[in-house]
N, C-alpha and C positions, 0 to 999 in steps of 0.2 A: 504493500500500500504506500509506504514511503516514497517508492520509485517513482509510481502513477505521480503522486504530487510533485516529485522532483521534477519529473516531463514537465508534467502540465506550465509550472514555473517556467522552465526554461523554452517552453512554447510562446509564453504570454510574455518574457522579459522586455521582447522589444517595443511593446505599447503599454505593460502594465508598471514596469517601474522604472519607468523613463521619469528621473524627477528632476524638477532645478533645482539648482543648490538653495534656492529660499521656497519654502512655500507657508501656505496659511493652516495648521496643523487643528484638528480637533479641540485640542486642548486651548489654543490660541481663542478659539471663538466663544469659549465658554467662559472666561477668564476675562472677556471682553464684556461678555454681555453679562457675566456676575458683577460685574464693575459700573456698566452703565444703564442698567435695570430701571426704568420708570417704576417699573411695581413694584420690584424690590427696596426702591426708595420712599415711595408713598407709605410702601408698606412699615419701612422704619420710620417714617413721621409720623404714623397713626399711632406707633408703638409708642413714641416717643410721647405721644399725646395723651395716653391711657395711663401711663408711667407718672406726669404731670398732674393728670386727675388721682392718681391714686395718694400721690407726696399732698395735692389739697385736699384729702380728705382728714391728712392726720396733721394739717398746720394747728389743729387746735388742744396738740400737746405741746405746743410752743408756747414760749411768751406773750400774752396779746397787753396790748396797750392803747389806751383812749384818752384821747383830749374831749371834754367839754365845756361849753361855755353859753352863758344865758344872759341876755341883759333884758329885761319887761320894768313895764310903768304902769300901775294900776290906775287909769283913768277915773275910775266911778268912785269905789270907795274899796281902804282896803278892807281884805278878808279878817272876819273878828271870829274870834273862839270864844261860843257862849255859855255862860256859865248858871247854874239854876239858881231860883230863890235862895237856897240854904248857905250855896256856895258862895254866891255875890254880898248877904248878907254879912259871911265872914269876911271876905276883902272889903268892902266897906266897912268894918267896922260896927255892923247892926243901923247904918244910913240907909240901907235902899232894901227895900222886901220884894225888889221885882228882878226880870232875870236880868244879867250883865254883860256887854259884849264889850271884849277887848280885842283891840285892834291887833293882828298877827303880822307884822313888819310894819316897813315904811313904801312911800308911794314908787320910791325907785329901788330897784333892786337887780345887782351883778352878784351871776356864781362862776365860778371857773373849777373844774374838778379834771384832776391825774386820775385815770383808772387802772393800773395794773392787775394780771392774777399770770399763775402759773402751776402748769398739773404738775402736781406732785408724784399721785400713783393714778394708773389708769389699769389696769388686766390688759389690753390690747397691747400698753407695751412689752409685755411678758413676750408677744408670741411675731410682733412687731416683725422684727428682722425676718423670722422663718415664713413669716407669710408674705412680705415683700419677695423674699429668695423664690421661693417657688411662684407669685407672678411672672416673676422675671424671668426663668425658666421656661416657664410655657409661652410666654413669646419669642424666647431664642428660637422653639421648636418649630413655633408658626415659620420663622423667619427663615428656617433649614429645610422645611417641607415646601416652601415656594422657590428654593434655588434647586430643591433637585426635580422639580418640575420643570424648573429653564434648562436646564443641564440635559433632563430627558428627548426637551423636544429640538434641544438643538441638535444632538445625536442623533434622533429620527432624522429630521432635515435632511444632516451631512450625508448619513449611510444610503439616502435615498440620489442626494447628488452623484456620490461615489458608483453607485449603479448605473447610471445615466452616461457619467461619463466613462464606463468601461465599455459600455454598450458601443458608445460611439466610437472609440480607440479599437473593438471589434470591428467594426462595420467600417472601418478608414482602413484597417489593416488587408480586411477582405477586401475593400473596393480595390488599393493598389494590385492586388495580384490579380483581380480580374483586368484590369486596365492593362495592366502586363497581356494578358492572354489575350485579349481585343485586337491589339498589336501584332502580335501573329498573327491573328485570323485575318486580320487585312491582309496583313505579306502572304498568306496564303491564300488569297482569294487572287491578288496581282498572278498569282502563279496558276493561276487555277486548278489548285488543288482543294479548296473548300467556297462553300457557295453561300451567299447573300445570309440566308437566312440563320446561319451560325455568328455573323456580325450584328445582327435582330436582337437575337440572341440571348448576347452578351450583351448589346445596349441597354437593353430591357432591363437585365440585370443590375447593372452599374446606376442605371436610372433610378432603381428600384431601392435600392442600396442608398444613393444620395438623398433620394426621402425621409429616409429614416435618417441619415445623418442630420439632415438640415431640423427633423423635429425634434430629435435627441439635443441637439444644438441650442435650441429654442427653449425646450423645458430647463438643463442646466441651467444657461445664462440666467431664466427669470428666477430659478432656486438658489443660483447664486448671490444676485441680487437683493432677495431677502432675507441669507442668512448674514451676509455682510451689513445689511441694511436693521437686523434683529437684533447683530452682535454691537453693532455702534461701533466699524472697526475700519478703517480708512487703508485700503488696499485694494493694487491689481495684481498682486502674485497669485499662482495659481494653487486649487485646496491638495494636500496631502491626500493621495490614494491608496497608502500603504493598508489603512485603518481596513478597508474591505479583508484585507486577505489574514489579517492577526485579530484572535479573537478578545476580547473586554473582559472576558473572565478572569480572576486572579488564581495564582498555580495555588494546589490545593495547598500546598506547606505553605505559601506566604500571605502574612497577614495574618489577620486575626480570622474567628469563628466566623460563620453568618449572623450578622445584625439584626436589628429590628427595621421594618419599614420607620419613613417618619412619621405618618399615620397611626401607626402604631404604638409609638413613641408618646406623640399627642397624647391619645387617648388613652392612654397608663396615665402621662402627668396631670391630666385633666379631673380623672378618675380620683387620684390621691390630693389633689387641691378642695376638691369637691366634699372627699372625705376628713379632711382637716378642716374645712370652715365647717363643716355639719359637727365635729366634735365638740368646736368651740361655740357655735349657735346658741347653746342654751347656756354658758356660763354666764354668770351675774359679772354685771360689770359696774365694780363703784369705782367715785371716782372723790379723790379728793384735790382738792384746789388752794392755794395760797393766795390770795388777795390784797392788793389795798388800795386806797382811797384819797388820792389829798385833794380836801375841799375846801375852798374858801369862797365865802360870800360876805358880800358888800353890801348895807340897806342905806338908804339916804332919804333927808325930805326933799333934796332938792337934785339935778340933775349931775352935778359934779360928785358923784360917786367915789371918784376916786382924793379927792381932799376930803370932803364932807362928810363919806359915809362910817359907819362901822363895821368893822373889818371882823369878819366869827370863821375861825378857822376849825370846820372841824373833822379833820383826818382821821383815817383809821385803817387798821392793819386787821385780817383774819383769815379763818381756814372756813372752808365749804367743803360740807362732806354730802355728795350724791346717791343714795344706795337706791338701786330700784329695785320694786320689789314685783311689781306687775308691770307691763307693759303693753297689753290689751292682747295679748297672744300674739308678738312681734317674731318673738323667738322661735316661736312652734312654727308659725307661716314660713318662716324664713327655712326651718328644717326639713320642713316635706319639701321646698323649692328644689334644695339642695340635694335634696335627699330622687327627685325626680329624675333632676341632670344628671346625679349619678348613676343611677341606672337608664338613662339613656345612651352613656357612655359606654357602659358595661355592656350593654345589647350589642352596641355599635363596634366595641372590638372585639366580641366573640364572633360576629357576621364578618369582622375585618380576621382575625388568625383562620377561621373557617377557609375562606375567600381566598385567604392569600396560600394557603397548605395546601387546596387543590390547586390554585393555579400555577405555584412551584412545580408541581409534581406534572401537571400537565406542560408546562413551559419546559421542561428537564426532557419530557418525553420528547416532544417535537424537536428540541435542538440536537436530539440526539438521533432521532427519525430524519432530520434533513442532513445532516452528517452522512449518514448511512448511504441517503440517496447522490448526495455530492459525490461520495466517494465511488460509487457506479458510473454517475455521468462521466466521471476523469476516466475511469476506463474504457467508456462506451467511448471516448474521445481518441484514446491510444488506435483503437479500433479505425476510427473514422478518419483519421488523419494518413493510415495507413491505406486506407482504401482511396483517399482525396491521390496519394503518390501514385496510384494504381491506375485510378484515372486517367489522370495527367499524363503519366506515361505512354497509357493504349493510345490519348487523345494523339498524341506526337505523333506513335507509331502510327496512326490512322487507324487503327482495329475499332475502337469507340467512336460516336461521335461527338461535339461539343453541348450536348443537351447533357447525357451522362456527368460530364464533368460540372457541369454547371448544379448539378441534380448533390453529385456529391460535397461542393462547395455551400451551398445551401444546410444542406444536413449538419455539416460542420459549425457553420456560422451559428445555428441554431442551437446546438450544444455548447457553444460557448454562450450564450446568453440566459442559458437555464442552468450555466454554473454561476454568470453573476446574480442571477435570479435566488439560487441557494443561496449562495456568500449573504447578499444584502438578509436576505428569511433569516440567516444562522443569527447575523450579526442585532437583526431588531429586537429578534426572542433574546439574545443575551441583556440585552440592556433593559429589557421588560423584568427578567431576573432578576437583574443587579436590584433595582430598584424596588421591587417586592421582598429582596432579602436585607435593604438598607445597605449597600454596597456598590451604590453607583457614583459616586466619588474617588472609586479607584482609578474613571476614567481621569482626575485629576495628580493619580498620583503613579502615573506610569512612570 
């Protein structure tokens, strides 16, 4: 079997690994487009944004602090605190048996008040850190599950270019040796040893043949176009073709075991975030506060307050302690929510390891089913190429005519297109693999 593939190589060297010394490599475009990813930037601004929301929801374990300030003028009259018969008859003295209103300040009156406080203990900050960690976490995952999705479809992209243009480095290779053989048939037709319609022929042929170049031609450019255009990468060097013929798998010793999908990954971290805020859901949360107060108010009868008035400064320093004890079933609502997503989660990765188990196992199959078939075609080829000399030969000697040869040139062309047809099949199922085993990042780390 080795040999068959040695052939085949040394059949296909003169179109298939004909490389410039520069070209635009796999790896180059994915590294380009991990770099200049519209989504993958929106998508760290949204993060960045949710990160934001989450530091303002805990500003108020912080220090806060308040300025305020009043200045009012009782226009009508001022407010009096009344006092009943019994009482007014004592501050008068036993003069007045009726009720008594004394006035409560003066007509102008400025307060200005410092308001400090500062939590002292809160429970939230108990678990603070561990619960940031793990948000944080889970959008590293979002962020790793959206690169190997660009990583994915840029490999489809390339592997489908890479077909395209073997197709057509086929089909140029075949049209010169027909072009060749055209060439005879005219000197052989001046001689009149072969007639018109073996020049038809081969027209037809070569005609036939530049159709499909010129479409193959067509599809490329425009797939080229977009992968350049996807990766955000400023070049006309031409793509690396090697990538068709060497497979994406990692050899079984190197590296690590098989991974998790990212998907996978998610929906563990998701699972276990889901089950720490439900643990914490129902703890009581008190809260104690340090506070204080600097107050000072100014009363005046007249409008210059600040000469005039009297100065009552009354400051004050304390703790505030919060305990709640009910909270209208806040806690309980909050725990079946949590308690829902979790087992949405749970459903959703036992349907994803299900999911993914068969589809290994059937992705294992098939890339080993088209293996199998590749490796027949390379011999149905040994074969074919054998009979193309055989042709060619009788054609020379005259025993055949040029319809046979054309018959066998055909068959050939057509086996090499159903080997690139494997190749690009072998190479899509590998990267379908990598990426359901959490391992398609090796194509980063060839």
């Amino acid at each position: 079997m080795n040999k068959i593939w040695f052939l085949f190589f040394i059949a296909t060297a003169a179109f298939s690994f004909a490389q410039d010394p520069e070209v635009v490599t796999l790896k180059t475009l994915i590294k380009s487009r991990l770099l200049h990813s519209p989504e993958l930037e929106n998508l760290s601004k949204q993060q960045e944004i949710e990160r934001l929301k989450k530091q303002q929801e805990w500003t108020d374990l912080k220090p806060q602090i308040k300025l305020n300030s009043s200045y009012y003028y009782y226009f009508f009259d001022v407010p009096e605190y009344i006092f009943n018969a019994d009482q007014a008859s004592i501050l008068s003295f036993q003069s007045s048996t009726d009720q008594l209103g004394v006035p409560v300040g003066t007509d102008f009156n400025f307060t200005a008040n410092v308001q400090f406080s500062q939590r002292i203990f809160d429970t939230r900050l108990l678990r603070s850190k561990e619960l940031l960690e793990k948000g944080s976490d889970l959008q590293l995952l979002f962020m790793e599950e959206k690169k190997t999705e660009e990583i994915h479809k840029i490999s489809k992209d390339y592997i489908h270019y890479l077909s395209l243009s073997q197709n057509e480095k086929s089909i140029q290779f075949n049209k010169g040796r027909l072009n060749k053989l055209y060439a005879i048939v005219l000197k052989r037709i001046e001689l009149g040893m072969a007639g018109d319609i073996d020049s038809a022929r081969l027209a037809k042929a070569i005609k036939l043949l530049e159709l499909d170049e010129r479409k193959l031609a067509n599809g490329k450019k425009m797939l080229k176009t977009s992968l350049i255009a996807y990766s955000e990468i400023d070049t006309n060097l031409p793509f690396d073709t090697t990538h068709l013929y060497s497979t994406f798998l990692p050899a079984e010793n190197d590296g690590p075991e098989v991974s998790k999908s990212d998907r996978k990954k998610l929906l563990e971290a998701s699972i276990e975030l889901y089950d720490y805020q439900s643990k914490h859901a129902h703890t009581l949360n008190p809260k104690l506060d340090f506070f204080g107060d600097l107050f000072w108010r100014s009363q005046s009868a007249n409008a210059n307050i600040i000469r005039d008035g009297f100065w009552n400064n009354a400051s004050l320093l304390g703790l505030k302690l919060n305990f709640p004890i009910y909270s209208g079933g806040k806690n309980s609502l909050q725990r079946q929510q949590l308690f829902l997503q979790k087992e949405i989660s749970q459903n959703s990765l036992t349907q994803l390891i299900e999911g993914e188990k068969q589809l290994n196992e059937k992705l294992t199959e098939e890339i080993s089913y088209a293996k199998k078939k590749l490796n027949l075609e390379l011999e149905w080829q040994v074969a074919l190429r054998k009979q193309l000399l055989i042709a060619k030969t009788e054609w020379e000697q005259g025993v055949s005519s040029i319809k046979d040869l054309l018959e066998a040139e055909e068959e050939l062309l057509s086996s090499e297109q159903v080997v690139v047809q494997l190749l690009a099949e072998i190479r899509l199922k590998e990267l379908e693999y990598l990426k359901t085993t959490g391992q398609l990042r090796v194509i980063l780390n060839e």
